[in-house]
NULUMDO-427987 format. One record per residue: residue in one letter; x, y, z of N, C-alpha, C, O in turn; residue number from 1. Coordinates in pm, 1 decimal. Example, Ala and Ser with C-alpha at 12.3 -4.5 7.8 and 13.67 -1.06 7.14 Angstrom:
2
R  type      n.xx      n.yy      n.zz     ca.xx     ca.yy     ca.zz      c.xx      c.yy      c.zz      o.xx      o.yy      o.zz  seq
R     A    1319.0    -569.0     780.0    1230.0    -450.0     780.0    1320.0    -330.0     780.0    1423.6    -331.9     846.5    1
R     S    1285.0    -225.0     708.0    1367.0    -106.0     714.0    1290.0       3.0     787.0    1340.9     113.8     803.9    2
***
This chain:
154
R  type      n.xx      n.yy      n.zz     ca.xx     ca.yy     ca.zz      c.xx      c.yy      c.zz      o.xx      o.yy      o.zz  seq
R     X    4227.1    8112.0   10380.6    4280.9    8246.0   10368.2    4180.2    8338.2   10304.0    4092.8    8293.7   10229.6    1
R     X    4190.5    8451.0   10328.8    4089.2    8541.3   10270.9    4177.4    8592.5   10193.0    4300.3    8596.8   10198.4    2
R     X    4078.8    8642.4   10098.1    4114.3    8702.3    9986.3    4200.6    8833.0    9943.3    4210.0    8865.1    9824.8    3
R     X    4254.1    8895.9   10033.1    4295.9    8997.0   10038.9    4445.5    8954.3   10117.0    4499.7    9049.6   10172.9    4
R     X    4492.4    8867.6   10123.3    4619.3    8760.1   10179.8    4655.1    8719.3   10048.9    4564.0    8691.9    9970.7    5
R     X    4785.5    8709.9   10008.7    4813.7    8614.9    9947.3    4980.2    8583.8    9963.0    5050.5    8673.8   10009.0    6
R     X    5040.2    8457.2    9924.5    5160.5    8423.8    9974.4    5258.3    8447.0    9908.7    5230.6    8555.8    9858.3    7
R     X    5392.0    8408.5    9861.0    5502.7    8484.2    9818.9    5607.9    8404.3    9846.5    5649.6    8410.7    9962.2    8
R     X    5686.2    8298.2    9739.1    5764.4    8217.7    9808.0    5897.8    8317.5    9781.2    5875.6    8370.4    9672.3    9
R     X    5988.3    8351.5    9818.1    6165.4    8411.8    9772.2    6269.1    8318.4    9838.5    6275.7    8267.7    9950.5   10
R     X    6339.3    8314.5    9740.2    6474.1    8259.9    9742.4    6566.8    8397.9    9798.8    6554.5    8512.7    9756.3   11
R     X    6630.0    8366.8    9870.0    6726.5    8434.5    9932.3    6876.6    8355.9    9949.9    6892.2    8272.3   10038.9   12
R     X    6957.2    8383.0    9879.1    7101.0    8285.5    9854.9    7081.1    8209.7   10008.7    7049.1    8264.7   10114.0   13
R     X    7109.5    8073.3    9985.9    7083.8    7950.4   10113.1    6986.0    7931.8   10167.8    6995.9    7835.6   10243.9   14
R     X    6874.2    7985.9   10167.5    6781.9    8038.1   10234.4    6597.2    8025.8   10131.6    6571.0    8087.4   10028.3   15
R     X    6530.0    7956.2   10185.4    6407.3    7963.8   10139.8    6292.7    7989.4   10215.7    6251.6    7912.0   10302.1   16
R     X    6215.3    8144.7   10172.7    6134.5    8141.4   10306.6    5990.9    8202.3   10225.8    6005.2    8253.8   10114.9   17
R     X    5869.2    8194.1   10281.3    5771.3    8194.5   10234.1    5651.6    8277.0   10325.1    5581.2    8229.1   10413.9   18
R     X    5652.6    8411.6   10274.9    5585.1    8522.0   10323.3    5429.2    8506.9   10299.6    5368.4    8427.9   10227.3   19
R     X    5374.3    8627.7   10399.9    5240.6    8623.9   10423.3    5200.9    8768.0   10407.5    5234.4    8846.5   10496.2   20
R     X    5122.6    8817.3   10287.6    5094.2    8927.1   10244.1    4957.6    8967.2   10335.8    4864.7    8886.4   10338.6   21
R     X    4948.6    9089.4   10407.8    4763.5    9071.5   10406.8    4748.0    9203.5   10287.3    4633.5    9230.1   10250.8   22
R     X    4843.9    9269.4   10239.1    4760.4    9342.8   10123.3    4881.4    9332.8   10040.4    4998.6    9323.1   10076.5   23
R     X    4825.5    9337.3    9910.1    4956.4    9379.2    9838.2    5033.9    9471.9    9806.2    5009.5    9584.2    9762.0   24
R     X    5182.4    9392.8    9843.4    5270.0    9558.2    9836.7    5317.8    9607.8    9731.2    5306.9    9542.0    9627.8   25
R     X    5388.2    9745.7    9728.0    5400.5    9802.8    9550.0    5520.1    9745.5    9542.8    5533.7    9736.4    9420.8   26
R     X    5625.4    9696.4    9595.0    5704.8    9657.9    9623.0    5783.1    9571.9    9674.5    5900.7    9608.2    9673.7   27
R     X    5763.0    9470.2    9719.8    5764.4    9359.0    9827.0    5920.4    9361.9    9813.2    5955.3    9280.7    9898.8   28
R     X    5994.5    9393.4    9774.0    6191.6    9397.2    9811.4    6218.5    9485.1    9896.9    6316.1    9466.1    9969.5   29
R     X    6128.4    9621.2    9913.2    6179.1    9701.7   10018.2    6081.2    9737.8   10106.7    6110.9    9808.6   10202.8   30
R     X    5938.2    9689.7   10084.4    5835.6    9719.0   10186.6    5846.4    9612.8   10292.6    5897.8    9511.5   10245.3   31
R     X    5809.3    9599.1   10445.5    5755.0    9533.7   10527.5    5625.6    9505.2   10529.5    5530.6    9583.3   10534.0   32
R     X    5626.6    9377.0   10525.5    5406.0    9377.7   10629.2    5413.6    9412.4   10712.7    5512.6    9465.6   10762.9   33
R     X    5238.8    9381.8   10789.7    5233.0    9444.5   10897.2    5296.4    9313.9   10991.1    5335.0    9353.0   11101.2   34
R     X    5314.3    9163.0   10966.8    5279.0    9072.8   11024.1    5458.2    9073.2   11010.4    5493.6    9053.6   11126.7   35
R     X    5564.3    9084.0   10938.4    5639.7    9117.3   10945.7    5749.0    9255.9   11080.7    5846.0    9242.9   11155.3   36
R     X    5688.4    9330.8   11056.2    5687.3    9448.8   11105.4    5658.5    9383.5   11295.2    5742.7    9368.8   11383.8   37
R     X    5563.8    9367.7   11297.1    5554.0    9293.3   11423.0    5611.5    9195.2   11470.0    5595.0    9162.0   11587.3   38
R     X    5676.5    9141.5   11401.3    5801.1    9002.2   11460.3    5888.5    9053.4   11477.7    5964.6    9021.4   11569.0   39
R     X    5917.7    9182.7   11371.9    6039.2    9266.5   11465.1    6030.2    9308.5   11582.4    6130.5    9304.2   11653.6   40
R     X    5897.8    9363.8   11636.3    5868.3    9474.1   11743.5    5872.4    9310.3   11839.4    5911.2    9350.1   11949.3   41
R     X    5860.0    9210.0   11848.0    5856.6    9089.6   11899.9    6018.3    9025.5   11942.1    6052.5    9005.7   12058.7   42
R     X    6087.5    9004.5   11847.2    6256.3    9042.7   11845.2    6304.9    9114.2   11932.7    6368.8    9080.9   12032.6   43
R     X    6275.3    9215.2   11896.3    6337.0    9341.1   12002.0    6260.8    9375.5   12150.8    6303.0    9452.3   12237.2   44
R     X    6136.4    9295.3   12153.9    6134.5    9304.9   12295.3    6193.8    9227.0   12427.1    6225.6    9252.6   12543.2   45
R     X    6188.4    9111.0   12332.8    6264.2    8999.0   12387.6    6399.6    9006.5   12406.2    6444.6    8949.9   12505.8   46
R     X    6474.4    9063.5   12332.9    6617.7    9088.6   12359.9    6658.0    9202.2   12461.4    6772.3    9224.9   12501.0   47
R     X    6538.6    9272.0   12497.6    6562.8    9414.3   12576.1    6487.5    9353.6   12700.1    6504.0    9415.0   12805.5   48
R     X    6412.9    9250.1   12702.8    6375.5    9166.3   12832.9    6437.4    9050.0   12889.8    6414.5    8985.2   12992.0   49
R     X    6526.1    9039.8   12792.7    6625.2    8942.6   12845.4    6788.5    9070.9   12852.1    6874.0    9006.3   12912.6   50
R     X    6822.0    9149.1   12831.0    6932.0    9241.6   12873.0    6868.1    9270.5   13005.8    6948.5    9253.5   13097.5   51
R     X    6734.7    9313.4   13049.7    6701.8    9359.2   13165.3    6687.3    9233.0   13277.5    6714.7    9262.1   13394.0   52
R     X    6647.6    9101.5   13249.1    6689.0    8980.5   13353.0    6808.3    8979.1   13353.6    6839.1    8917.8   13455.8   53
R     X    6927.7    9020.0   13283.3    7075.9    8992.1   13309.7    7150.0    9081.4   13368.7    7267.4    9063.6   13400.9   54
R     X    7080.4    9190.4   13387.7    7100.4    9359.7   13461.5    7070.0    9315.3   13600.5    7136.0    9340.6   13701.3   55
R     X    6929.3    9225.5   13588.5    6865.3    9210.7   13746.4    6937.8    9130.8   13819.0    6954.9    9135.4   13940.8   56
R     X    6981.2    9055.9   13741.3    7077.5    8892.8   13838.0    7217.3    8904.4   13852.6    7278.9    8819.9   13917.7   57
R     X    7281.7    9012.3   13792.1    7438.9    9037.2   13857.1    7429.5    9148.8   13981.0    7513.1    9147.2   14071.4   58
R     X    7346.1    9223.0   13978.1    7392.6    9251.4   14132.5    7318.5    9172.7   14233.2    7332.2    9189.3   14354.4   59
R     X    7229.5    9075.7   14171.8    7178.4    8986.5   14331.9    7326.4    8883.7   14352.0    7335.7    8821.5   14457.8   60
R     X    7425.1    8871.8   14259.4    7576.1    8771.7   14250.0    7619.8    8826.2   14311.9    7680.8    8760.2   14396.0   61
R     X    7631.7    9007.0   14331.4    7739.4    9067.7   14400.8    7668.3    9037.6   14572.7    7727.4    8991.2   14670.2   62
R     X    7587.1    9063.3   14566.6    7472.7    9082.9   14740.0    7520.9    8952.6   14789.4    7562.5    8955.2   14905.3   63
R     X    7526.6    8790.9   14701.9    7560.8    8696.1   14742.2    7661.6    8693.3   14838.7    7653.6    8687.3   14961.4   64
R     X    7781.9    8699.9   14745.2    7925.4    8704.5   14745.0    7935.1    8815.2   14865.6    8042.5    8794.2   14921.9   65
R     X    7873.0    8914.4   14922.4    7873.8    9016.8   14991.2    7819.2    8877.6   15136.1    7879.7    8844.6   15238.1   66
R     X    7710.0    8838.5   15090.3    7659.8    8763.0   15234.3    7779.5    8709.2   15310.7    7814.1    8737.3   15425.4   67
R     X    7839.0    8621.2   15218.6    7899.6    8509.4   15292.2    7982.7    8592.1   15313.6    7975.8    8609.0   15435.3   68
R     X    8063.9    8660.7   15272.1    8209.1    8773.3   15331.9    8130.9    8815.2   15434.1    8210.0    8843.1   15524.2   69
R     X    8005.6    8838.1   15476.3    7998.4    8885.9   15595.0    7982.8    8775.3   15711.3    8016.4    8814.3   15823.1   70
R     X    7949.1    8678.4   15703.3    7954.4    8601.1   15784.0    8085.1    8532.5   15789.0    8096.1    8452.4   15881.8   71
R     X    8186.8    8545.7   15710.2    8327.8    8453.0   15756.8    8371.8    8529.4   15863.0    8358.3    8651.0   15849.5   72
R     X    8419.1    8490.0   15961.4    8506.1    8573.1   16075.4    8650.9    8529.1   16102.8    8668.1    8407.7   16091.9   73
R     X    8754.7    8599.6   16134.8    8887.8    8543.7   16194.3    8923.0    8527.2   16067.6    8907.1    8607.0   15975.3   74
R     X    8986.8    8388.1   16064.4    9087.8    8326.6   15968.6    9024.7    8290.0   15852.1    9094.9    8232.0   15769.3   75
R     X    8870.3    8316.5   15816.6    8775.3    8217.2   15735.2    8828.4    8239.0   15589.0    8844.8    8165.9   15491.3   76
R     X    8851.8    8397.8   15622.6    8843.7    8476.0   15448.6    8990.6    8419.6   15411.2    8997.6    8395.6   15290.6   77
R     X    9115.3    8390.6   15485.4    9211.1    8338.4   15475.9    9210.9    8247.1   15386.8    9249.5    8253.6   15270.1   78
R     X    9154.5    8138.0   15459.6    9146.6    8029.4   15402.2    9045.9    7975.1   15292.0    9030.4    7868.5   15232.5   79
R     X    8988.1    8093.1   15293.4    8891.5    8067.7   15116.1    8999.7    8118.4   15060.6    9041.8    8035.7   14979.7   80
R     X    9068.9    8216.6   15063.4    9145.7    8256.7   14970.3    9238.6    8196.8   14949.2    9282.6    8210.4   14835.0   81
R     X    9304.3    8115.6   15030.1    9444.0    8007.9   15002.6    9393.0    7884.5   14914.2    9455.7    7827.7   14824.8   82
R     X    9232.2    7850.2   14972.4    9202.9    7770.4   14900.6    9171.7    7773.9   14745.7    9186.5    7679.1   14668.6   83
R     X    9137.0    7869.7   14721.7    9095.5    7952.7   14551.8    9217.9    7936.7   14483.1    9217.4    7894.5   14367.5   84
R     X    9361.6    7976.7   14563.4    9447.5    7970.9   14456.8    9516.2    7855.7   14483.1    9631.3    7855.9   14439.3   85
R     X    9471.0    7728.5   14558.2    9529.4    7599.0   14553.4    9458.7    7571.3   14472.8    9498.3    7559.6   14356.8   86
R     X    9305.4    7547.8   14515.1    9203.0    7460.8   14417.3    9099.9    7554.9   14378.4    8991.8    7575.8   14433.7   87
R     X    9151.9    7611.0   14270.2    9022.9    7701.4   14212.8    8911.8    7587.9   14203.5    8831.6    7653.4   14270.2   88
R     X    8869.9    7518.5   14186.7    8722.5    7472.7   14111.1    8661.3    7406.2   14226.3    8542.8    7388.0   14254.1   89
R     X    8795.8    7366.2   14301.6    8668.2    7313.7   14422.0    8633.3    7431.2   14521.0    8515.6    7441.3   14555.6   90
R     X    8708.3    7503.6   14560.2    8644.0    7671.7   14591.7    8562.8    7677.0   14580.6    8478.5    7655.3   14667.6   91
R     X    8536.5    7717.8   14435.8    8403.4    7807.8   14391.0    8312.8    7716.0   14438.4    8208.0    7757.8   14487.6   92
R     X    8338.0    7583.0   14431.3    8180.0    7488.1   14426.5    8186.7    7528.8   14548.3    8120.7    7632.6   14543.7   93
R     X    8229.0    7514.2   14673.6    8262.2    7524.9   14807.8    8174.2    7664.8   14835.2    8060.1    7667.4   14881.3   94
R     X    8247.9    7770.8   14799.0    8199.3    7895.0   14813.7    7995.3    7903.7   14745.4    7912.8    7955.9   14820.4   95
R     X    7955.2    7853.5   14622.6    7845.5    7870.7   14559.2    7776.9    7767.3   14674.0    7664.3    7808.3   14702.4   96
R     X    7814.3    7641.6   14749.7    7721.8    7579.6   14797.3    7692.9    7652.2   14960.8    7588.9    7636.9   15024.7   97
R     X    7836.9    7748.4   15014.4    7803.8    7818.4   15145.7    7699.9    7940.0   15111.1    7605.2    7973.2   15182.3   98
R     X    7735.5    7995.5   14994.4    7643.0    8111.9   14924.5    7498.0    8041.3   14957.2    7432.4    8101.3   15042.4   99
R     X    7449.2    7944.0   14911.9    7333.5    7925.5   14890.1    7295.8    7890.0   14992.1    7180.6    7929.3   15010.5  100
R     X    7347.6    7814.6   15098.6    7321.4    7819.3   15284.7    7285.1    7942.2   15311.3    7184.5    7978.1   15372.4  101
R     X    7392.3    8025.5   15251.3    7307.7    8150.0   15358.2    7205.3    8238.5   15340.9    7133.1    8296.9   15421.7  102
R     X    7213.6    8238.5   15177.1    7057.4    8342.4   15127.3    6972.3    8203.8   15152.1    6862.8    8236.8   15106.5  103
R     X    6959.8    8084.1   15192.2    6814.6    8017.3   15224.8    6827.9    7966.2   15400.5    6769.3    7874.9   15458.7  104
R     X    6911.8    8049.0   15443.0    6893.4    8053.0   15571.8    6925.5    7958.6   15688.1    6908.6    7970.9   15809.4  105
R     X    7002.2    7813.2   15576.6    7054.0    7780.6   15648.0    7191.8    7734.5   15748.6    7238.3    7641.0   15813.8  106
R     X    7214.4    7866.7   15709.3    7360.1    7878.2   15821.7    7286.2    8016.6   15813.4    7226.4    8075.2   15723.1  107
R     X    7322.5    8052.5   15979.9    7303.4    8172.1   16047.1    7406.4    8284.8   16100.1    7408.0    8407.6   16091.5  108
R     X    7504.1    8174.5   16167.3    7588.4    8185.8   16261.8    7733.7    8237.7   16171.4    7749.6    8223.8   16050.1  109
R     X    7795.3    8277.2   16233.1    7977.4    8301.1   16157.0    8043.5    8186.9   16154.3    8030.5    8104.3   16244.7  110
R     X    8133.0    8165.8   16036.5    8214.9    8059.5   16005.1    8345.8    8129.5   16061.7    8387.8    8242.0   16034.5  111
R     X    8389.0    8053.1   16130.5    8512.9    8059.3   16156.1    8637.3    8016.8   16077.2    8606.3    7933.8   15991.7  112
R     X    8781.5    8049.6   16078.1    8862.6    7961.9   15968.2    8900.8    7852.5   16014.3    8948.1    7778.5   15928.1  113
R     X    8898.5    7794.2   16162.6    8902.5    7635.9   16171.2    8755.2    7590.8   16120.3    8747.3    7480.4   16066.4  114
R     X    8651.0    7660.7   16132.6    8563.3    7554.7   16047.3    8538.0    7527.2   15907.5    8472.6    7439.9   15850.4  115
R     X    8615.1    7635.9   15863.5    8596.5    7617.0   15735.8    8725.0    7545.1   15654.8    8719.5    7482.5   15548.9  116
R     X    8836.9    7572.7   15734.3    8953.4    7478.7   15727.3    8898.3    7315.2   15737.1    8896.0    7235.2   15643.5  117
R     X    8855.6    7291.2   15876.5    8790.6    7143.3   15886.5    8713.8    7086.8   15742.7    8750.3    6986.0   15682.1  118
R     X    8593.6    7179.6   15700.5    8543.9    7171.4   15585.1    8618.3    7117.8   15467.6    8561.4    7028.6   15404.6  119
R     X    8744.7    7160.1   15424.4    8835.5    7156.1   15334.4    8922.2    7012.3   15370.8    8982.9    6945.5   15287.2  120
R     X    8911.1    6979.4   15531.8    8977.9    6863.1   15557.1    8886.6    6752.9   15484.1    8926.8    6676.7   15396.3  121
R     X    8735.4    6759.3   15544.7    8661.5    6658.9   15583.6    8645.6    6636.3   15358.2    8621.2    6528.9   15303.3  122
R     X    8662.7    6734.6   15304.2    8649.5    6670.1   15176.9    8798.5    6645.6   15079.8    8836.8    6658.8   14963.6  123
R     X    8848.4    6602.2   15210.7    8993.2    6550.4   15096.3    9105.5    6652.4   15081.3    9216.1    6617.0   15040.4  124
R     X    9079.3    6774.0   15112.9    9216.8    6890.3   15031.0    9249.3    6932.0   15173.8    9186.3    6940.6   15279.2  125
R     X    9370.4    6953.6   15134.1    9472.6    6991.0   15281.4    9481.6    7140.5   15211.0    9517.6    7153.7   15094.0  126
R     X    9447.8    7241.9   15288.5    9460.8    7402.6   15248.0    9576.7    7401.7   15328.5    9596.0    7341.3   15434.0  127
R     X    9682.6    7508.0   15237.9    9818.8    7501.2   15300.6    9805.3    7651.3   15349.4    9744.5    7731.4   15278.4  128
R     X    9860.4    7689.7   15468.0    9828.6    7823.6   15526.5    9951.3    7872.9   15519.5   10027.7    7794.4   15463.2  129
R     X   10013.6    7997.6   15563.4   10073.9    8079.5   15583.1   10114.8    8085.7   15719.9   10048.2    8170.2   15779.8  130
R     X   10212.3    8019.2   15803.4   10179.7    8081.3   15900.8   10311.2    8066.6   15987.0   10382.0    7966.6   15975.0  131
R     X   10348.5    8190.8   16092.8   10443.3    8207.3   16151.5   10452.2    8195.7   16299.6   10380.5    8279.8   16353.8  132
R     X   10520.6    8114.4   16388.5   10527.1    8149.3   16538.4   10569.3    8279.0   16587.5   10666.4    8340.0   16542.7  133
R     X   10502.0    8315.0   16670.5   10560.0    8460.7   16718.7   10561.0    8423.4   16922.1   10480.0    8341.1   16964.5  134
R     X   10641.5    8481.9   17003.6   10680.4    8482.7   17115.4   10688.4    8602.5   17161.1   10743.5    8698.2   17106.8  135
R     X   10617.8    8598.5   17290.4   10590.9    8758.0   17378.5   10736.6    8742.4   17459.2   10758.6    8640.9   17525.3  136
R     X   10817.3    8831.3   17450.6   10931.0    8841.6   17601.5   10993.8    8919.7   17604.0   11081.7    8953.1   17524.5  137
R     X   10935.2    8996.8   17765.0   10991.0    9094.5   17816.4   10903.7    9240.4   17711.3   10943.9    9351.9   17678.3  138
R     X   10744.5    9150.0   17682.2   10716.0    9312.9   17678.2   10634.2    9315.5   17497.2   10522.1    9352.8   17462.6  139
R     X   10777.9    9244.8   17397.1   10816.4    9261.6   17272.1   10736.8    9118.9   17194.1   10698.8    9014.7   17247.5  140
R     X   10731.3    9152.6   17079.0   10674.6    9031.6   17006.2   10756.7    9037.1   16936.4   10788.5    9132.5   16865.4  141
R     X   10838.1    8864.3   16951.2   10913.8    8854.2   16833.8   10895.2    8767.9   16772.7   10801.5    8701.1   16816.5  142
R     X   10968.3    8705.0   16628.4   10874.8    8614.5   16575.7   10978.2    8448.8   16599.3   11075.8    8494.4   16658.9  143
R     X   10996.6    8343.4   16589.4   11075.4    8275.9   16627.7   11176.2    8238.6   16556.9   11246.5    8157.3   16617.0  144
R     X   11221.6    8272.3   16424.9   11346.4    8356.5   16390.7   11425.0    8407.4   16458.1   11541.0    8372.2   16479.6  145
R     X   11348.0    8526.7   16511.4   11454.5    8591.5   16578.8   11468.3    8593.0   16678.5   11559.8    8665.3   16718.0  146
R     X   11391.4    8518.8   16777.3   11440.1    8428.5   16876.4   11551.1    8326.7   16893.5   11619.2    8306.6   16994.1  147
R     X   11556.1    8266.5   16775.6   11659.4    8148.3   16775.6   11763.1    8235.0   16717.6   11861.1    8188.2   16775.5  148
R     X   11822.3    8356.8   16621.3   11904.4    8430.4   16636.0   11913.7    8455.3   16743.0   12000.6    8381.3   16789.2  149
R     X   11865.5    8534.3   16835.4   11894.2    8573.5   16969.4   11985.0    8495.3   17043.3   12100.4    8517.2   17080.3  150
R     X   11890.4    8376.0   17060.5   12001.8    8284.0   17130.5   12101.9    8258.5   17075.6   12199.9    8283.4   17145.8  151
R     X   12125.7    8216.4   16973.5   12268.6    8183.3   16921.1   12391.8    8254.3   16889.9   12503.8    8212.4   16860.7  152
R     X   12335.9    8393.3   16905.4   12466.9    8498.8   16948.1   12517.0    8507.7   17078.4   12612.0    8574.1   17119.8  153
R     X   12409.5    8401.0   17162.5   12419.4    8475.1   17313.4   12565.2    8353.8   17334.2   12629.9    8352.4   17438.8  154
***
């Protein structure tokens, strides 16, 4: 050490830490060093460069989530969504591993909701759908309810 350095042990309640003077201060309780002073400016860059990587990577999450909604077609979005609120956790894994097919390019093509239904078969979960018969006659769409009313007044 040169001569114009010298060290400085303080107790601070729990706490023992041991400073590095390069000149001496009139004060050392309320002055900063310079070597001090700079671990702050070090602190604070790092925390304002890591707020700005966490600024950068939620809207590349939204662009994701945007991909694959654009490639589901028909019934697809259906059945992610029936599936989310049957099996949230296997979803998401489901959804994060089609996400990553498609920003690396490999799926191109549109998912359909039988294929993505099949998908949900081929790993074990039966996605329960929503779904109603409907019948064209004489013109009208009715649904088969009220078909089988129909007849049974007749």
């Amino acid at each position: 050490m040169s001569s114009d350095c010298f060290l400085r042990y303080e107790t601070i309640p729990d706490t023992a830490t041991l400073k590095i003077y390069t000149s001496k201060p009139k004060n050392p309780w309320f002055e900063l060093s310079d070597i001090d002073l700079e671990l702050l400016r070090r602190k604070k860059l790092l925390k304002m460069q890591r707020m700005l990587l966490k600024a950068k990577a939620q809207p590349l999450k939204k662009e994701t989530g945007k991909t694959l909604q654009d490639i589901l077609v028909g019934r697809a979005k259906e059945v992610l969504e029936a599936a989310k609120a049957q099996y949230p956790r296997l979803a998401k894994v489901v959804e994060d591993v089609l996400e990553e097919a498609v920003r690396s390019g490999r799926i191109r093509g549109p998912i359909t909701g039988e294929e993505l239904y099949t998908l949900f078969l081929n790993l074990g979960v039966r996605v329960r759908l929503r779904t109603t018969i409907k019948i064209v006659e004489h013109g009208k769409l009715k649904t088969l309810s009220e078909k089988i009313r129909e007849s049974l007044r007749e």
